[in-house]
VOLUMGU-689643 format. One record per residue (C-alpha): x, y, z. Coordinates in steps of 0.5 Angstrom, whole numbers, padded with zeros to 4 digits, always signed. Each point is the difference from the previous one (the first is absolute). Example, Ala and Ser with C-alpha at 12.3 -4.5 7.8 and 13.67 -1.06 7.14 Angstrom:
! VOLUMGU-689643
+0025-0009+0016/+0002+0007-0002/
This chain:
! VOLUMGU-689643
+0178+0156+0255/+0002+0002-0007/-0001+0000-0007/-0003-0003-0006/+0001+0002-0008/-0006+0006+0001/+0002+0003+0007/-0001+0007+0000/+0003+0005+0003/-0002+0007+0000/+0005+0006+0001/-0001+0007-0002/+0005+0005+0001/+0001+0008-0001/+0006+0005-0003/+0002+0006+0004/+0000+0005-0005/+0004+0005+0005/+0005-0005+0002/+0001-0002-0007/+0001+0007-0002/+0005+0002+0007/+0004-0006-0002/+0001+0001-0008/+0002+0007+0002/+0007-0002+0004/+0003-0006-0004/-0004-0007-0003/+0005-0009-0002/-0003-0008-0002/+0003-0006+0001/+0000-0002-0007/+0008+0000-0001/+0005+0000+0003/+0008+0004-0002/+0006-0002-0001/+0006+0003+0003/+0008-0001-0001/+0007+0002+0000/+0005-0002-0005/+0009+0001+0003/+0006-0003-0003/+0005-0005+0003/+0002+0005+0005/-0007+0003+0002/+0000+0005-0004/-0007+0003-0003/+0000-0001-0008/-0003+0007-0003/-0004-0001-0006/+0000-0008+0000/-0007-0001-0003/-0005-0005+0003/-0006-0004-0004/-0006-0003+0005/-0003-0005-0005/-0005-0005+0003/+0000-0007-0001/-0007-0002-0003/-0001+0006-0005/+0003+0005-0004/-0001+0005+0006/+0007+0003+0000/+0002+0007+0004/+0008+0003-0001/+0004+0006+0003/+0007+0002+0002/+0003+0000+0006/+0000+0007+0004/+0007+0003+0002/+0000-0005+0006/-0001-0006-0004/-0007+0000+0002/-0007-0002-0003/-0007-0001+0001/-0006-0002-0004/-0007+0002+0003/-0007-0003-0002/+0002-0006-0001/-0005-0005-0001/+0000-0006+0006/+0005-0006-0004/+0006-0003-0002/+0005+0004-0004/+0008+0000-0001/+0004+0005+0000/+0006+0001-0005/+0006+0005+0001/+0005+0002-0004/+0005+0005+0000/+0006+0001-0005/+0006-0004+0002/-0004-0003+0005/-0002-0008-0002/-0009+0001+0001/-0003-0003+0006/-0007-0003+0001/-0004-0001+0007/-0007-0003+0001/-0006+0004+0004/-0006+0000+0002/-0005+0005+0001/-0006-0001+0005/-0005+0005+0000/+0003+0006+0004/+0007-0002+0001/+0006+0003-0002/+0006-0006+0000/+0007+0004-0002/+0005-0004-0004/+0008+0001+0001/+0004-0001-0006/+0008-0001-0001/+0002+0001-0006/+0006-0004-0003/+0005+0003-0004/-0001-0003-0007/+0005-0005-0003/+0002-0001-0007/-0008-0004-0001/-0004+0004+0002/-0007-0005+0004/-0006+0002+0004/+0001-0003+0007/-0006-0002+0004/+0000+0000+0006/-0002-0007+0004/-0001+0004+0007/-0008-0002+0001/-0005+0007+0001/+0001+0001+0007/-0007+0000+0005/-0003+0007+0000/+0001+0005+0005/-0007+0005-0002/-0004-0005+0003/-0003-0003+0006/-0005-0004-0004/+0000-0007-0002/-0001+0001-0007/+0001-0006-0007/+0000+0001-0006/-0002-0004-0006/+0001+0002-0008/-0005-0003-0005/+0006-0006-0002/-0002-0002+0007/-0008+0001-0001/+0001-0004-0007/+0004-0006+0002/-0003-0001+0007/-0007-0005-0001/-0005+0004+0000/+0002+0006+0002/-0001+0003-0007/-0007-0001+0001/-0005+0006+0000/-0003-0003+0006/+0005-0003+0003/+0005+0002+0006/+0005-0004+0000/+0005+0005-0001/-0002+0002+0008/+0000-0006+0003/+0005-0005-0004/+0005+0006+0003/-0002+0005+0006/-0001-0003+0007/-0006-0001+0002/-0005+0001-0004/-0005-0005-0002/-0007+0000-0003/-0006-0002+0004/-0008+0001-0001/+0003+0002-0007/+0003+0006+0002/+0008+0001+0001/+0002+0002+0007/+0006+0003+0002/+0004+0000+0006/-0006-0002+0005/-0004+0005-0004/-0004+0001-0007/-0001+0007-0001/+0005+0001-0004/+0001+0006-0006/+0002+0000-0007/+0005+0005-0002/+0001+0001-0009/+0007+0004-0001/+0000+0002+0007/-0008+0003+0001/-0005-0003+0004/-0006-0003-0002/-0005+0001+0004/-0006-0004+0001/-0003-0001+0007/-0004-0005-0001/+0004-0005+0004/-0001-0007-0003/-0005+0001-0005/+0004-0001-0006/+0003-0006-0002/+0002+0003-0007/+0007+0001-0001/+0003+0008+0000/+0004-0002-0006/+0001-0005-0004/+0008-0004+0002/+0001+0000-0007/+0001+0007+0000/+0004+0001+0005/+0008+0002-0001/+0002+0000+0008/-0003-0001+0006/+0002+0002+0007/-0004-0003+0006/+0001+0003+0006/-0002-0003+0006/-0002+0006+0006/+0006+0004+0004/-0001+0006-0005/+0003+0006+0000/-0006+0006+0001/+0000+0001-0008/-0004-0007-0001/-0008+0001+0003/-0003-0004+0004/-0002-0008-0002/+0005-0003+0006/+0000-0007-0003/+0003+0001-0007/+0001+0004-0007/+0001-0002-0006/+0004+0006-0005/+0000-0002-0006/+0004+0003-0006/-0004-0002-0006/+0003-0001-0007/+0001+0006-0004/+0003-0002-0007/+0007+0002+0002/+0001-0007+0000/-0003-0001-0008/+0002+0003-0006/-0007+0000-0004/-0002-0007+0002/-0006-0004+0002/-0001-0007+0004/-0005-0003-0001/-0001-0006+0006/-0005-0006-0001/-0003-0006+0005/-0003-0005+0002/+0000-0005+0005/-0006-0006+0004/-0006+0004+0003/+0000+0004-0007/+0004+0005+0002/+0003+0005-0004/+0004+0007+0002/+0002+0004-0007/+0003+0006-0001/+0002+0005-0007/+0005+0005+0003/+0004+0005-0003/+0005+0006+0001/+0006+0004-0003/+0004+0005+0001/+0004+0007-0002/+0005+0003+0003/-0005+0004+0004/-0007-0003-0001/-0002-0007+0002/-0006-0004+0000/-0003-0007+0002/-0008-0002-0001/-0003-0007+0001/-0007-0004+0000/-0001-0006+0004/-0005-0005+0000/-0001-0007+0006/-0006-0005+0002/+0001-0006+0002/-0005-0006+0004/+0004+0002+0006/+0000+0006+0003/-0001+0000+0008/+0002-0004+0005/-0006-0005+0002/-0003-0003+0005/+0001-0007-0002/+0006-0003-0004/-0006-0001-0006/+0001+0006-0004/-0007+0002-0001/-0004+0007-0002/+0007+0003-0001/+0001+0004-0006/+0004+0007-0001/+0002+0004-0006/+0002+0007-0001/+0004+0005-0004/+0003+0007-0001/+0006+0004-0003/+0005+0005+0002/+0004+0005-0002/+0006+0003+0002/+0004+0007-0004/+0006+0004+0003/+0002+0006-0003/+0006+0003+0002/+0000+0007-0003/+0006+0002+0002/+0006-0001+0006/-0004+0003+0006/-0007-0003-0002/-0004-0007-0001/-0007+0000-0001/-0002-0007+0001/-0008-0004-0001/-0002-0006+0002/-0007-0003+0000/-0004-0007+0000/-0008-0002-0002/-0002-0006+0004/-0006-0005+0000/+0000-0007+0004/-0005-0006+0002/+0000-0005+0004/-0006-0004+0001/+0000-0003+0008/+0002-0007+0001/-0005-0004+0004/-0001-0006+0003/-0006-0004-0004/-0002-0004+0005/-0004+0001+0005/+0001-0005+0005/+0007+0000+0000/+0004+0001+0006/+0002+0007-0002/-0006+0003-0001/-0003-0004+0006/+0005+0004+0005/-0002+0007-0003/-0007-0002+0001/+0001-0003+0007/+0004+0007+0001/-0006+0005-0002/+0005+0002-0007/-0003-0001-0007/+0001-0007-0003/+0003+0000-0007/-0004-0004-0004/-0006+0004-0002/+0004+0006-0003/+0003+0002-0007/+0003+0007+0002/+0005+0004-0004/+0004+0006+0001/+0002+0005-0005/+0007+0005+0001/+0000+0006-0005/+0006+0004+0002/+0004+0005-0004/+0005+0006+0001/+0005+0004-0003/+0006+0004+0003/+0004+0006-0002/+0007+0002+0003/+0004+0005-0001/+0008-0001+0002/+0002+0007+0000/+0008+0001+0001/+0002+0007+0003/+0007-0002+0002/+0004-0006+0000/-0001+0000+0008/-0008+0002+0000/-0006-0004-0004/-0007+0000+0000/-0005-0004-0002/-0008+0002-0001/-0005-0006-0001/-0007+0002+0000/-0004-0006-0002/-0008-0003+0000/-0003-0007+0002/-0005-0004-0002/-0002-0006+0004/-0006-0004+0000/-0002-0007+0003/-0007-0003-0002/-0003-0006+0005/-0005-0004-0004/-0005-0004+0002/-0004-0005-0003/-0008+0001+0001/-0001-0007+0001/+0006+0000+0005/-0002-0004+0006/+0000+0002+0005/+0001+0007+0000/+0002+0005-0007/+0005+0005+0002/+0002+0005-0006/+0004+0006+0002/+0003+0005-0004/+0007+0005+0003/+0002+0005-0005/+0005+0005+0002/+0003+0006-0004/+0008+0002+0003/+0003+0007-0003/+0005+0002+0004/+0008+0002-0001/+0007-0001+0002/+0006+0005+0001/+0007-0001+0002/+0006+0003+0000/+0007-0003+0002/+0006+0005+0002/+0008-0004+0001/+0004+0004+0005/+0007-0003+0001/-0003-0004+0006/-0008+0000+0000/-0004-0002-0006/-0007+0004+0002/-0006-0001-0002/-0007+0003+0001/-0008-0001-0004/-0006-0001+0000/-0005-0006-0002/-0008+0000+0000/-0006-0001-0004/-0007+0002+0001/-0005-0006-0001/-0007+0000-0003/-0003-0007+0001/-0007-0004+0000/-0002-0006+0004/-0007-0004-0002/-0001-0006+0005/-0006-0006-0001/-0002-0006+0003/-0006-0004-0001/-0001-0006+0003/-0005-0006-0003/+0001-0005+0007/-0005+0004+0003/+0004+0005+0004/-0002+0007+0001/+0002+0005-0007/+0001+0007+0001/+0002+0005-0006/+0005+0002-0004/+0004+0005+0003/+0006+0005-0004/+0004+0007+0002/+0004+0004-0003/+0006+0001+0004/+0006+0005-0001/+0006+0002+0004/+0007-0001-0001/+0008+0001+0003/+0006+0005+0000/+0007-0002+0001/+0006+0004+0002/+0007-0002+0001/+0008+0002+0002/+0004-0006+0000/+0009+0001+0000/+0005-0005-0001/+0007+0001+0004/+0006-0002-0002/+0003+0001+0006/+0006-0004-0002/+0001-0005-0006/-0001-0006+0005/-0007+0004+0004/-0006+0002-0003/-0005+0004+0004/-0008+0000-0003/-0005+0005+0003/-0007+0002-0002/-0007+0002+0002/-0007-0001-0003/-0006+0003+0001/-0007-0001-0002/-0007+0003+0000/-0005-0005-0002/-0007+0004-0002/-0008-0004+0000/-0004-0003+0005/+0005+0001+0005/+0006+0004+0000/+0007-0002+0002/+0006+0003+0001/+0007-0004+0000/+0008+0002+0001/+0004-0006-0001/+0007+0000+0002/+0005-0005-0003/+0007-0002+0001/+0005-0004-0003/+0009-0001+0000/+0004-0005-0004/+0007-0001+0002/+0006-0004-0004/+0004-0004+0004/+0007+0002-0003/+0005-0006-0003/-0007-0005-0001/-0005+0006-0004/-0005-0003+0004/-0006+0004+0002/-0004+0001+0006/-0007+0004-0001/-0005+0002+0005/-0007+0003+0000/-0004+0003+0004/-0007+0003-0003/-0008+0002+0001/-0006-0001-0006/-0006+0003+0000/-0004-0004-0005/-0007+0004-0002/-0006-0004+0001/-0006-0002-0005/-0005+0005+0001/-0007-0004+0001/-0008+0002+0001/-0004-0004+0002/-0006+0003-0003/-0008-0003+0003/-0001-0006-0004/+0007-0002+0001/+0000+0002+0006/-0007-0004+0001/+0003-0006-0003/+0006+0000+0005/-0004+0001+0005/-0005-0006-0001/+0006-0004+0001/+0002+0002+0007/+0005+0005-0003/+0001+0007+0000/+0006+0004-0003/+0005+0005+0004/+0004+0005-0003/+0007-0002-0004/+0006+0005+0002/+0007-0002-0003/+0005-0006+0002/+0006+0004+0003/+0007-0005+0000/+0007+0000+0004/+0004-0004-0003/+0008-0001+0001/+0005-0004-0003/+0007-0003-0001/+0004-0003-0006/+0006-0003-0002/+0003+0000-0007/+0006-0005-0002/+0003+0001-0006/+0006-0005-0002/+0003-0001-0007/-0008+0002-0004/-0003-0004+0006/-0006+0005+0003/-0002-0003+0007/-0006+0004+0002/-0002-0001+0009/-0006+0004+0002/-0004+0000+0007/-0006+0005+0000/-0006+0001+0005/-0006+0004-0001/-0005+0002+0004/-0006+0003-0003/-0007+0004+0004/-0007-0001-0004/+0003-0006-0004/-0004+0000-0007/-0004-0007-0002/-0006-0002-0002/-0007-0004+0001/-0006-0001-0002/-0007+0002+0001/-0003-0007+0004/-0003-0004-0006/+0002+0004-0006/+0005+0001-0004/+0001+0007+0002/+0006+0002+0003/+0002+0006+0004/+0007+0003+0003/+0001-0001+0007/+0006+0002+0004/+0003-0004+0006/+0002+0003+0006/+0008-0002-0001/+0003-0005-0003/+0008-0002+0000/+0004-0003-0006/+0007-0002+0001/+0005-0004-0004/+0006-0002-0002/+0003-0001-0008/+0005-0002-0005/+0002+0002-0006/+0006-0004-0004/+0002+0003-0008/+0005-0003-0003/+0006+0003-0006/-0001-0003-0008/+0003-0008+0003/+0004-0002-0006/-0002+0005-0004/-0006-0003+0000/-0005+0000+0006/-0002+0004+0005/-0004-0003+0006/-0003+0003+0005/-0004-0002+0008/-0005+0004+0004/-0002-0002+0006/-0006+0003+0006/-0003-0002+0008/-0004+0005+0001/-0006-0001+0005/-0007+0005-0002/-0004+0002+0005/-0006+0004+0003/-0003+0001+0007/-0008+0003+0000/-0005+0003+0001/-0002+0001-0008/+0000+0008+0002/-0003+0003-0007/-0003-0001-0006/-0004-0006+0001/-0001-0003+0008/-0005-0002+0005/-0004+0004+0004/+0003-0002+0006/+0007-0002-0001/+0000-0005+0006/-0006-0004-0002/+0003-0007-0001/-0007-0002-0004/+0002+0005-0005/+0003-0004-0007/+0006+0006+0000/+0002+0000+0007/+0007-0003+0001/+0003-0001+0008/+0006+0005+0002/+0006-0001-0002/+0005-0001-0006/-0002-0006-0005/+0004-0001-0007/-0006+0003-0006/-0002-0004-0006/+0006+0001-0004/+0006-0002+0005/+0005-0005-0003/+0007-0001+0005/+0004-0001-0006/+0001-0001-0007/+0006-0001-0004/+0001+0001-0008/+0006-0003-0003/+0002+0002-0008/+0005+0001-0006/-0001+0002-0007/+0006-0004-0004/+0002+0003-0007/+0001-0007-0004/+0004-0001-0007/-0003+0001-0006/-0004+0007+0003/-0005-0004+0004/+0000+0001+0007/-0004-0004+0007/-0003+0002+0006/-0003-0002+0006/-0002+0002+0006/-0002-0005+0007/-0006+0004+0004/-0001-0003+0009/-0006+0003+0003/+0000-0003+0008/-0008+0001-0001/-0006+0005+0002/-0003+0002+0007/-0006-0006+0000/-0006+0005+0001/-0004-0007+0003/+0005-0001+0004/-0004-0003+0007/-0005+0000-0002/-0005-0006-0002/+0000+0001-0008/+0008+0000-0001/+0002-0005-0005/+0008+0000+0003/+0003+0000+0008/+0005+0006+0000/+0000+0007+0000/+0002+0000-0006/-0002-0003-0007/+0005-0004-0004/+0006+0001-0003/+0002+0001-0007/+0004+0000-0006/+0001+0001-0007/+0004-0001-0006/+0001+0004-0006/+0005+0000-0006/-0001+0004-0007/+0005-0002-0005/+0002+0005-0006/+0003+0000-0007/+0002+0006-0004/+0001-0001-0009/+0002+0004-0005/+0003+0007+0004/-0005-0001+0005/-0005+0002-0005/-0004-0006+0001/-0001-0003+0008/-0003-0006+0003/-0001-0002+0007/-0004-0005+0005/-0002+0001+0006/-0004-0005+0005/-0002+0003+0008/+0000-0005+0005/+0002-0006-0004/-0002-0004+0005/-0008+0001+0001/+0002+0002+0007/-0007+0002+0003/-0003+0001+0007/-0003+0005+0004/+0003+0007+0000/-0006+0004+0004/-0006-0001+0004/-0001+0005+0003/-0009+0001-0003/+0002+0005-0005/-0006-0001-0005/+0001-0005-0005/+0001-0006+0006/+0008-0001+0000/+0006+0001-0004/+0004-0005-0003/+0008+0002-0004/+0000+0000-0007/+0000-0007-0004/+0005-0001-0005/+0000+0004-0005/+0005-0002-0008/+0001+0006-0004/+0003+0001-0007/+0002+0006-0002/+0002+0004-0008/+0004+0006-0001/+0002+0004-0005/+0002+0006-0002/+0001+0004-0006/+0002+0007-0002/-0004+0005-0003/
């Protein structure tokens, strides 16, 4: 029961001033960075005093030095989420080097022996690969910005590939991106929060992937610092003009449908500024997924810019800026013919058939983030972070829509703060905060028929609300093999209705001497704020009318535990992971009988399990890497529909929401799916990628009944092929590349669950080529 591009969800969620001010007294940390620790010894294990250490990371100019305490120790703090080397080197010692990476609130620590030097002195690089992370429970992937320009698609400012080419289980299906069994999902700009209650009304990217240096993908089991979007998060560390030196790229394409995707972006940096700024421009004839293989009433086009500025004043203080300006359209693709199969089966089912519409739907959305880091002493860092959103989703119907028009306009303003504080001890690295936001929102609904059926007014509120997080979470080190992670969170949600949540998570990593595998585990509750709605008189009326009433929404509370294993073996990284997730007031969707309005609902449970893969190779023969991801997952849900938009009686059989008892898998299960690619660099500075995509097929809505079009419980399997090829002149100055997706013009079914539109079909063939050129200023 779900979605279609203008689903809405409507939210409102309130801050606690009190809890704000209680918590900010006592201490505040983000989860933008991470640190790096170390110690450096001589042949015979003793510290190196004063041996002097450089952090540089590896894509940009971003570099950090200091020299070793009296115990030959180190450590960098506020280091952004990357890849970095680090260099020693000491006098009468021959310089060494190691790999690290840096996740978002880890602290991996390096040991380096320094060798006597000889009669020639050399740097040594270290081949041991970066060993798996012992400050985290949480599946995590990482993707740097050669990763998303290489990988087809990917670097597209609607595209997603960069998500579902590399982490399990994830998949697009009714044109939003589901994760883990789920699609509330949360997007993290250096590590603060976006928040955005409307769940599934935007389509429109958060940021453009072409402005994006790293991004980590975190996949549930999250330590008490993250909030509250079970399914995913995406924490992105965006392009700050370290990696340039007064210089500007301008990107250019084109491709079939007359799609275009361009980019003029532009940074530099001094030893203590940096900046980066874009402006970006998209259309194309295919936008939406469609309900027939023709691609038809399906243009979309967008714009925006954004700017990122860091400021390090001195040793102690950063002062960071981030903000976006967004505007995106999509028309909504339709089946133009009215006798066709699909849009018999919609109005065979009571559901608006699609070929009398010519529905649009407009996303402005901006925001702007300031953060400062502030570094009392090498062991305690704070981080402030207020920051304000706008987001807005804009149904338009046609007036000579038939048989019904629906306009609906959602507007919400977002202000609200983060505050972090992170203290290492010898063995704990403790962190305590607060998130929450205050949220002013408008909500207008109109529905008019011209079949006949009765019309009622037009309804709009005004809501306001919001939510207040405070959280403790410690990481012990009990021994180097054993990690202990503990935390707790609390939230207070104020609207319509008041909720108060503590939720406790727990987790362990384990190292298995000799093999340096690690075990993790995780245990873990969530509370998930719910939309705030108000059904005013004619909406109200109106949902009446069609045998349906509304019921109070109360928020989705999770259990979810889970168990890993990481298998490091010569920079192969083999990653198996096995998780369950049971949730109270599952959040989903549905529509108002026949119409195109659609209201959130809750389910009385639902159930997600699954099992995934994750495969990454070392650079094969200095040239190559590859990688696999693999997912079996089962999604869901039991009745009755308790809140939101329900039957009067929830035991009427003759009511058209009604589902029997008992666990059935939701409209966006898919038991497998499997992704396979490399990216190769190639002689003459060119380089090749592809990727191969198997999904084992969505639930088939019509199963049963006498309007399904296939026989089993499931529709039909599918796959696809993408390959981009690349090449480089004149010292990268100039670049060209060709990408085609889904090479074949594979196409089938992909949902049919009577979302409005009709059905969904995967994407068609897309062939692009695209120009860069970059230049200095």
């Amino acid at each position: 029961m779900k979605s279609f591009p203008g689903k809405m969800r409507i939210c409102a969620e309130a801050l606690s001033l009190t809890a704000l001010v209680l918590l900010f007294a006592s201490n505040l940390s983000a989860t933008v960075s991470g640190s790096v620790r170390g110690v450096v010894h001589d042949p015979q294990h003793r510290p190196v005093q004063g041996a002097h250490v450089t952090l540089k990371a590896q894509t940009s100019d971003w570099t950090q030095s200091q020299n070793c305490s009296d115990n030959g120790e180190f450590e960098f703090r506020s280091v952004p989420i990357g890849t970095y080397t680090v260099t020693v080197s000491s006098p009468g010692f021959q310089a060494t080097q190691q790999d690290v990476i840096v996740q978002s609130d880890t602290s991996p620590v390096l040991h380096f022996k320094l060798a006597v030097a000889g009669a020639q002195e050399n740097v040594v690089v270290s081949g041991t690969p970066v060993a798996p992370t012992m400050d985290s429970v949480t599946p995590t992937t990482m993707l740097n910005r050669q990763d998303i320009q290489q990988t087809p698609g990917a670097d597209r400012t609607n595209g997603v590939e960069m998500i579902t080419d590399y982490v399990p289980a994830t998949y697009v299906a009714h044109d939003m991106l589901h994760m883990n069994g789920g699609h509330q999902i949360l997007w993290l700009i250096d590590g603060v929060s976006i928040p955005n209650t409307n769940i599934a009304a935007n389509l429109g990217p958060q940021i453009d992937p072409k402005d994006i240096d790293y991004l980590e993908v975190l996949q549930g089991s999250y330590d008490a610092t993250y909030g509250d979007r079970t399914y995913g998060m995406f924490n992105i560390a965006p392009r700050t003009g370290f990696e340039r030196d007064r210089q500007c790229d301008l990107a250019l394409s084109a491709g079939n449908f007359y799609q275009t995707d361009d980019q003029l972006s532009c940074g530099g940096h001094t030893q203590r500024f940096a900046y980066y700024a874009s402006v970006n421009g998209n259309r194309s004839n295919y936008g939406l997924q469609t309900p027939i293989p023709r691609v038809y009433h399906d243009a979309e086009n967008g714009y925006g810019g954004f700017a990122s500025f860091i400021y390090n004043h001195d040793s102690n203080n950063q002062f960071r800026v981030v903000g976006s300006l967004r505007q995106d359209y999509y028309q909504v693709p339709v089946d133009p013919n009215p006798n066709s199969v699909g849009n018999q089966i919609l109005e065979a089912s009571g559901e608006v058939p699609s070929y009398g519409l010519h529905d649009a739907e407009r996303e402005p959305d901006a925001y702007v983030i300031f953060s400062w880091v502030h570094t009392f002493d090498p062991s305690t860092l704070l981080t402030l972070s207020p920051f304000y959103h706008y987001n807005a989703a804009h149904y338009e119907g046609s007036p000579d829509d038939y048989p019904v028009s629906t306009n609906v306009d959602l507007n919400a303003n977002y202000a609200g703060f983060q505050g972090i504080l992170n203290k290492s001890l010898p063995k704990n690295d403790l962190e305590v905060g607060v998130y929450g936001f205050f949220q002013h929102q408008y909500n207008y609904f109109d529905n008019v028929f011209s079949d006949g059926t009765q019309n009622f007014p037009a309804s709009s509120i005004t809501v306001t609300g919001g939510v207040a997080e405070e959280f403790i979470s410690d990481r012990f080190n009990a021994t180097k093999w054993l990690t202990i992670i503990a935390g707790l969170r609390g939230t207070e949600f104020r609207s319509s209705i008041a909720e108060n949540q503590a939720d406790p998570r727990v987790g362990v990593a384990l190292r298995v001497p000799r093999l340096n595998w690690v075990l993790r585990a995780f245990y873990g509750h969530y509370y998930q704020p719910p939309p705030l709605v108000t059904a005013t008189g004619p909406l109200l009326g109106f949902a009446n009318s069609q045998h349906f009433t509304f019921a109070p929404l109360y928020g989705e509370r999770d259990k979810q535990w889970e168990a890993s294993l990481i298998i490091p073996y010569r920079g192969w990284n083999l990653q198996v992971d096995n998780y369950q997730t049971n949730a109270s007031n599952w959040l989903d969707h549905n529509n108002i009988g026949n119409s195109n309005l659609f209201w959130p609902i809750t389910w009385y449970r639902a159930l997600i399990q699954g099992w995934d893969l994750t495969l990454r190779s070392p650079l094969l023969w200095h040239t190559a890497q590859a990688h696999l991801v693999y997912a079996n997952q089962i999604a869901q849900a039991t009745s009755p529909i308790n809140g939101g938009l329900i039957c009067p009686n929830p035991n009427d059989q003759n009511c058209p929401l009604y589902i029997p008892p008992g666990y059935a898998p939701v409209d966006h299960d898919q038991r497998n799916t499997l992704n396979v690619g490399a990216n190769a660099s190639l002689p003459w500075h060119s380089y090749a990628s592809g990727n191969v995509y198997y999904g084992s097929g969505f639930t088939n809505g019509l199963y049963g009944t006498p309007l399904s079009q296939y026989p089993g419980p499931y529709l039909p399997s599918h796959n696809t092929v993408d390959l981009s090829l690349g090449k480089s002149f004149v010292e990268n100055k100039y670049s060209i590349s060709v990408t085609a997706l889904n090479v074949a013009n594979r196409r089938v079914q992909l949902d049919n669950s009577l979302t409005f539109g009709g059905f969904h079909w995967n994407e068609p063939r897309q062939i692009y080529g695209e120009f860069r050129y970059r230049f200095n200023y």
